[in-house]
N, C-alpha and C positions, 0 to 999 in steps of 0.2 A: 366377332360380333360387334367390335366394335365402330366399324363401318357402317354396320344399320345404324346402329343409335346417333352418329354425324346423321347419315342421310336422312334418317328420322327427325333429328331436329333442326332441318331446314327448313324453316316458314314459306309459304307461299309467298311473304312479300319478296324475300330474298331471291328463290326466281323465279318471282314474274320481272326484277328487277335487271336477272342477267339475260344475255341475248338466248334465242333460241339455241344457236350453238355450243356455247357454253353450259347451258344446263345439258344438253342430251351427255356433252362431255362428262358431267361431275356427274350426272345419276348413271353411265354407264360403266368411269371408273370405280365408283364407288360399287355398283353390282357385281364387277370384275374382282375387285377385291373381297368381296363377299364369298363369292365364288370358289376366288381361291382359299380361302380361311375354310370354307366346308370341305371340298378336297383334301385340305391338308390334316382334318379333322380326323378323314373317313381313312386318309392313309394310316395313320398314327395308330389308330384302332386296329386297323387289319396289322401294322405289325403287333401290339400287343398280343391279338391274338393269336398270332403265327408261335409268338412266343414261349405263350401257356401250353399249346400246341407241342413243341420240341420239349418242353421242360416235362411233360406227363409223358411222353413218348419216351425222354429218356430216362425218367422214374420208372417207368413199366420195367427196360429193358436192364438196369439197374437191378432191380429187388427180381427178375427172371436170374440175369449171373449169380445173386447170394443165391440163387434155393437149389441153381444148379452145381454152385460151389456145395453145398450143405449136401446136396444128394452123393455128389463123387466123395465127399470126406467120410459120409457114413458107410461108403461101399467097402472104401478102403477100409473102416474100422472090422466090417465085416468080414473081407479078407484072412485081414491081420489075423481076425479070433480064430478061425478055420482052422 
C-alpha cells in the first residue's frame, strides 16, 4: 500500500512538470507495483488458508485413530474377560 500513498501524494504541479512520458512511466510503475502488492496479498491468504485447511483435516484424522485406538483396546479388554 505503500505505493498508493507515493502515487497519491504527487501534486499535479510535480507532473505537469515531468514530460508526458515520464509520468505515464511512474503512474504505470507505480500501479504495477501496486498490482503486485495485491497479488502478493491474495496469495499469502490463500496459503494461510490451505493451511487451516490441512491442520483441521489432520485434527479430524487424529482424534478418528484415538477413538479407533479406544474401540480396538476396549474389544481387546472384552476378549480378555470372555
Amino acid at each position: 500500500m505503500s505505493q498508493l500513498k507515493v502515487l497519491m501524494s504527487i501534486s499535479w504541479n510535480e507532473i505537469s512538470l515531468l514530460s508526458p512520458n515520464e509520468t505515464f512511466n511512474s503512474l504505470t510503475t507505480s500501479l504495477f507495483d501496486l498490482f503486485l502488492e495485491i497479488i502478493h496479498d491474495i496469495c499469502f491468504s490463500f496459503l494461510i488458508f490451505i493451511y487451516c485447511i490441512i491442520m483441521v483435516h489432520g485434527r479430524q484424522q487424529q482424534e478418528a485413530f484415538l477413538s479407533l485406538q479406544d474401540v480396538a483396546h476396549k474389544s481387546e479388554l472384552s476378549i480378555e474377560a470372555k
